[in-house]
ZALO-151343 format. One record per residue: y, z, x of N, C-alpha, C in turn; residue number from 1. Coordinates in steps of 0.001 Angstrom, whole numbers. Layout:
// ZALO-151343
@n_yy Y&n_zz Z&n_xx X&ca_yy Y&ca_zz Z&ca_xx X&c_yy Y&c_zz Z&c_xx X&i NUM .
...
***
This chain:
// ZALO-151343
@n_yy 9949&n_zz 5856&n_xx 15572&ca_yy 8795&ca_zz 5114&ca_xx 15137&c_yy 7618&c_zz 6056&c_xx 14863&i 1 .
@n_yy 7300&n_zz 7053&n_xx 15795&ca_yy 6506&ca_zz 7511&ca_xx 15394&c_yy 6902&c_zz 9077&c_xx 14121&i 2 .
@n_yy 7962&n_zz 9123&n_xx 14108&ca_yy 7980&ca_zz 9794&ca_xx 12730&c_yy 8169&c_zz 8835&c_xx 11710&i 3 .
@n_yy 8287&n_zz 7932&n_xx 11746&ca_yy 8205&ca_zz 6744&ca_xx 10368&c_yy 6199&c_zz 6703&c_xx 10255&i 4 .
@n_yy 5393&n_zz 6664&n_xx 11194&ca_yy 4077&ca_zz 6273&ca_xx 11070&c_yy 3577&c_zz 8066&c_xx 10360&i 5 .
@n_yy 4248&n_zz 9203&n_xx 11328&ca_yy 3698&ca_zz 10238&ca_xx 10748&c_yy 3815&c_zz 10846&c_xx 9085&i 6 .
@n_yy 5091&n_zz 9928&n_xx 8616&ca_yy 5509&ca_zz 10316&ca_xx 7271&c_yy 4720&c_zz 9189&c_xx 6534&i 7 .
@n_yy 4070&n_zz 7805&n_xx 6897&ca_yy 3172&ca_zz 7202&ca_xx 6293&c_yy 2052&c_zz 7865&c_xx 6194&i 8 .
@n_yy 1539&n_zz 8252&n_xx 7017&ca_yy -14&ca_zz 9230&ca_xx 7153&c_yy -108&c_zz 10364&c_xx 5843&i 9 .
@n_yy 1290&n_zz 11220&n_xx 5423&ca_yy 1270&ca_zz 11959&ca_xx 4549&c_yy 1782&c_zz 11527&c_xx 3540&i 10 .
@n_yy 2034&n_zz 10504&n_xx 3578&ca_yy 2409&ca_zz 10206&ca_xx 1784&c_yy 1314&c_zz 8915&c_xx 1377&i 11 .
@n_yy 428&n_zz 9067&n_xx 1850&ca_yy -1213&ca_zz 8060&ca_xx 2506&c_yy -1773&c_zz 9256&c_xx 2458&i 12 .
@n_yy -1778&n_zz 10232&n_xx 2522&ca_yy -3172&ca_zz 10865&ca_xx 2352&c_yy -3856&c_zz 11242&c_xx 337&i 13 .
@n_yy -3005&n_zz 11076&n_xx -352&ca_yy -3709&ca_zz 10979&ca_xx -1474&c_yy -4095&c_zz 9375&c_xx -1777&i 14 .
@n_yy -4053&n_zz 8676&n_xx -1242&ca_yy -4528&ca_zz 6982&ca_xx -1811&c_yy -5833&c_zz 7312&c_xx -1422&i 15 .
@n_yy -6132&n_zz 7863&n_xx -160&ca_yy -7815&ca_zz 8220&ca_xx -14&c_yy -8177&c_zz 8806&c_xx -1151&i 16 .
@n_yy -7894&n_zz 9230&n_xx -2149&ca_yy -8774&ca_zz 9367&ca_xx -3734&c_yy -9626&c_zz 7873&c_xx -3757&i 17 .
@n_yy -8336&n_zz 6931&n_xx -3460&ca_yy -8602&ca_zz 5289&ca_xx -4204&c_yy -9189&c_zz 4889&c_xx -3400&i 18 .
@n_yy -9624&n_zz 3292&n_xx -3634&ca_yy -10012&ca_zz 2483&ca_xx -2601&c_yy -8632&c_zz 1890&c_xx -1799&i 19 .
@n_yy -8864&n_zz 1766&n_xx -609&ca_yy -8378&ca_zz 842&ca_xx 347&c_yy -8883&c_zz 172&c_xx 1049&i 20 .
@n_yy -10697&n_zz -83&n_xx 234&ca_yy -11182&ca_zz -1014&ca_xx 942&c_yy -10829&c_zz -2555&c_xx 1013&i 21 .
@n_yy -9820&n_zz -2662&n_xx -268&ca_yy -9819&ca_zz -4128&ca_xx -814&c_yy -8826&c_zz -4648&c_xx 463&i 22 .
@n_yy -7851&n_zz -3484&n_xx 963&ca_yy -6431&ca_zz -3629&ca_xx 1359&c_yy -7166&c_zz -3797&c_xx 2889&i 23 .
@n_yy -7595&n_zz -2932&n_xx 3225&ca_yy -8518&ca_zz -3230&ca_xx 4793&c_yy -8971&c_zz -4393&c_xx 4912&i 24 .
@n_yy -9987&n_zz -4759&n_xx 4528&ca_yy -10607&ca_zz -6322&ca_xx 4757&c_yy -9934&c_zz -7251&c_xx 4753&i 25 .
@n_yy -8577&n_zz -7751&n_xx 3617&ca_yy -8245&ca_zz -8202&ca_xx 3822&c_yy -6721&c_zz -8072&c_xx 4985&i 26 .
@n_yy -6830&n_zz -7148&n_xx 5602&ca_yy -6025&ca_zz -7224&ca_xx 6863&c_yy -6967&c_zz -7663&c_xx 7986&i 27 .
@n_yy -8458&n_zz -7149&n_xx 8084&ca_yy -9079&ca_zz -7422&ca_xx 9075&c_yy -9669&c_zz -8786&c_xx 8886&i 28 .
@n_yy -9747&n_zz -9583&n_xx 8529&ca_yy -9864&ca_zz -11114&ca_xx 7750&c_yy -8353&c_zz -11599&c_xx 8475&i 29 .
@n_yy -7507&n_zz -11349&n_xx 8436&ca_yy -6098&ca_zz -11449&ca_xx 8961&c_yy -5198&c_zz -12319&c_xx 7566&i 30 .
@n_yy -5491&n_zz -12144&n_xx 6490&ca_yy -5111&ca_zz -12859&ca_xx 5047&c_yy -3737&c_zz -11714&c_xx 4895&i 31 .
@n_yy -2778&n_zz -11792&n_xx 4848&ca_yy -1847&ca_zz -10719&ca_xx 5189&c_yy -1258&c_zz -10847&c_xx 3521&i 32 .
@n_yy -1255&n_zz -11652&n_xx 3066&ca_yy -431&ca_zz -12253&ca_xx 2080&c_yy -1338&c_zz -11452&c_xx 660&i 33 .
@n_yy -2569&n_zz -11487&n_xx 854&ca_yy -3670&ca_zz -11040&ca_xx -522&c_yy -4140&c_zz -9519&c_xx 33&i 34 .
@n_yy -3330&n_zz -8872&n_xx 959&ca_yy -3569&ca_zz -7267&ca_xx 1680&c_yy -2533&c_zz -6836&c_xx 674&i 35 .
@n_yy -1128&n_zz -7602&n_xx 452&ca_yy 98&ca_zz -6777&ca_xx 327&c_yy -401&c_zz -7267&c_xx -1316&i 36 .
@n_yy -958&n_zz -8455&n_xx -1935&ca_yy -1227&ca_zz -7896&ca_xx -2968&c_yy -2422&c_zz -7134&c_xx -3545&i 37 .
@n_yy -3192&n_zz -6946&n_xx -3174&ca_yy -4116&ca_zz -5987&ca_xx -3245&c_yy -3086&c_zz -4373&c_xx -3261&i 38 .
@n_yy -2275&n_zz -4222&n_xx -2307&ca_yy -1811&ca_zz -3056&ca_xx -2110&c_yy -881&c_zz -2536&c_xx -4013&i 39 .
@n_yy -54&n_zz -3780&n_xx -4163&ca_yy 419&ca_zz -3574&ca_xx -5124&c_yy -524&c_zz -3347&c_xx -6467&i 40 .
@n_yy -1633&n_zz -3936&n_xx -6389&ca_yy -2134&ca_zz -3472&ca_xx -7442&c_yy -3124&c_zz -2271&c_xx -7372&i 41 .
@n_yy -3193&n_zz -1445&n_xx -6353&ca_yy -3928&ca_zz -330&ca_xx -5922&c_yy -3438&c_zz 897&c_xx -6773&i 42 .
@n_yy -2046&n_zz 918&n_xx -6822&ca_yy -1628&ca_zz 2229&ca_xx -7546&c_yy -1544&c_zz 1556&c_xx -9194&i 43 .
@n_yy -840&n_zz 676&n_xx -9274&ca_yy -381&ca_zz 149&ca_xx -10672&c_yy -1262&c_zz -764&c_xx -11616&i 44 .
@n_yy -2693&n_zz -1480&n_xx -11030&ca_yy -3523&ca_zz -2084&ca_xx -11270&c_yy -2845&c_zz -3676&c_xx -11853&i 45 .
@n_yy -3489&n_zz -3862&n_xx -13056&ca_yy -2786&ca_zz -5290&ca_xx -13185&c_yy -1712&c_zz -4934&c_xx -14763&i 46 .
@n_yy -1527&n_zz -3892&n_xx -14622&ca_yy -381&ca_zz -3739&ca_xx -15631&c_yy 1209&c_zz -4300&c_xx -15755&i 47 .
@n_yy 1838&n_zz -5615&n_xx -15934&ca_yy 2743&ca_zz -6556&ca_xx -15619&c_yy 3793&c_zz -5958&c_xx -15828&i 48 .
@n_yy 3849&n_zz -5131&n_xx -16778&ca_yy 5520&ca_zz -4177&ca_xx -17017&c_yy 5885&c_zz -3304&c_xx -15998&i 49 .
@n_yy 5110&n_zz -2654&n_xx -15286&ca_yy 5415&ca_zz -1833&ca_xx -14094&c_yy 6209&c_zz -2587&c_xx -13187&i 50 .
@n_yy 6180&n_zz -3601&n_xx -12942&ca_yy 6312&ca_zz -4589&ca_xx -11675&c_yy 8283&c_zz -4299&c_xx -11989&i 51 .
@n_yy 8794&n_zz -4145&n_xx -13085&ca_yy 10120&ca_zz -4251&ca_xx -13506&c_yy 10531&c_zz -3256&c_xx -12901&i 52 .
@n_yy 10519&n_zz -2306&n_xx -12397&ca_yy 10944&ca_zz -1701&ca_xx -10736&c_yy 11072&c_zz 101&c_xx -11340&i 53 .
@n_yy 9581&n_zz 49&n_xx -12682&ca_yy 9649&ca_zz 1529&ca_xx -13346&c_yy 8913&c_zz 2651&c_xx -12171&i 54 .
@n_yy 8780&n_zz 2399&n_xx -10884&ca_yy 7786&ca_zz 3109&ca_xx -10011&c_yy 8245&c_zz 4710&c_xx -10104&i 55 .
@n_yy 7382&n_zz 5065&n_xx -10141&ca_yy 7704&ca_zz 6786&ca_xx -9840&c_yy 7957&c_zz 7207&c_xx -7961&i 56 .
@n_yy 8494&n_zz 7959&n_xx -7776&ca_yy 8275&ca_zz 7982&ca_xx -6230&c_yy 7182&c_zz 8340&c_xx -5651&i 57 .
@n_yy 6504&n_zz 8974&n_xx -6223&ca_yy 5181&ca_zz 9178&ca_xx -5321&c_yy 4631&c_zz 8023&c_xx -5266&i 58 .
@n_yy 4593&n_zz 6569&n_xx -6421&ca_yy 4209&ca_zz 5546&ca_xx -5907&c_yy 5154&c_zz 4215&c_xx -5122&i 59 .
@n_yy 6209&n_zz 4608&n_xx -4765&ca_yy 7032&ca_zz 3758&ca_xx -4152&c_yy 6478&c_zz 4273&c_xx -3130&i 60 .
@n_yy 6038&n_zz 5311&n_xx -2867&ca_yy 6177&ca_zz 5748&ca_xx -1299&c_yy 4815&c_zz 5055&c_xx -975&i 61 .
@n_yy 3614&n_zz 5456&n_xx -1690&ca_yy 2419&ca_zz 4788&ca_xx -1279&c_yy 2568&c_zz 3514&c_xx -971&i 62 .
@n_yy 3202&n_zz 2316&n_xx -1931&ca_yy 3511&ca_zz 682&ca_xx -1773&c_yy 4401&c_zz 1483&c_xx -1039&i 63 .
@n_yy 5103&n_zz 1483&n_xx -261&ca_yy 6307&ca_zz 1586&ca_xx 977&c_yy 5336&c_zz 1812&c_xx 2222&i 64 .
@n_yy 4341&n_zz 3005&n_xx 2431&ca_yy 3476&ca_zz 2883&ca_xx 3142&c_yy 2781&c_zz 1924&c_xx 3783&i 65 .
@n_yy 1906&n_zz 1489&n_xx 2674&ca_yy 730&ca_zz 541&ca_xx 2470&c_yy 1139&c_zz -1001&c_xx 3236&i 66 .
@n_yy 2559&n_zz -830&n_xx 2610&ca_yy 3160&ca_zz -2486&ca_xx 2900&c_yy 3528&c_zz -1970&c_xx 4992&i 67 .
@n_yy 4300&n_zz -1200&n_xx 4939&ca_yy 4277&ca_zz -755&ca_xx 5959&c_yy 3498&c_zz -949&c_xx 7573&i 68 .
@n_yy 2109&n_zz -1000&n_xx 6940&ca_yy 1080&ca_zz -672&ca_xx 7522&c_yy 358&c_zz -2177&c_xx 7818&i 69 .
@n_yy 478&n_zz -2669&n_xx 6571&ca_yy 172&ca_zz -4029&ca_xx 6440&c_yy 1017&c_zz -5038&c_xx 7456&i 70 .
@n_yy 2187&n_zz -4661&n_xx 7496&ca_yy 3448&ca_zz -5315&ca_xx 8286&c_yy 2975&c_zz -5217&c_xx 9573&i 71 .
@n_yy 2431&n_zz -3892&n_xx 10152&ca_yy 1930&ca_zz -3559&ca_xx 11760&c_yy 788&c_zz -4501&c_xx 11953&i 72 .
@n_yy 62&n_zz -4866&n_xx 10959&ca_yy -1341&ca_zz -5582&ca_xx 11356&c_yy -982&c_zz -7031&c_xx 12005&i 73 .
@n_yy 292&n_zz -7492&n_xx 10928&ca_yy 256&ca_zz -8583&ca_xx 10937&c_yy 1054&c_zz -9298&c_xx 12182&i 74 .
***
């Protein structure tokens, strides 16, 4: 467990470019459901063709993270 949280932390440290304020609040609000989508549209924004499963890995890993993380709150 805690090498699953330490390999989130580093493949999470470039989203700190972005916001994760949208993704925070709504975990601390406890809205779990509009965190994980907020998360998805953090790397990919609202671009609808991406969603067809074209992710690059550096952004699977961030949404793999993010959701991750979101999952512990909830």
């Amino acid at each position: 467990m805690v090498a699953t949280f330490k390999e989130c932390a580093r493949f999470l440290y470039p989203l700190f470019k972005f916001s994760l304020l949208a993704v925070v609040e709504c975990c601390m609000q406890r809205d779990h459901l509009a965190a994980m989508d907020q998360s998805i549209k953090l790397p990919i924004g609202n671009a609808p063709w991406l969603l067809c499963g074209s992710y690059d890995e550096t952004t699977r890993k961030y949404l793999q993270s993010v959701k991750r993380l979101v999952t512990l709150c909830q």
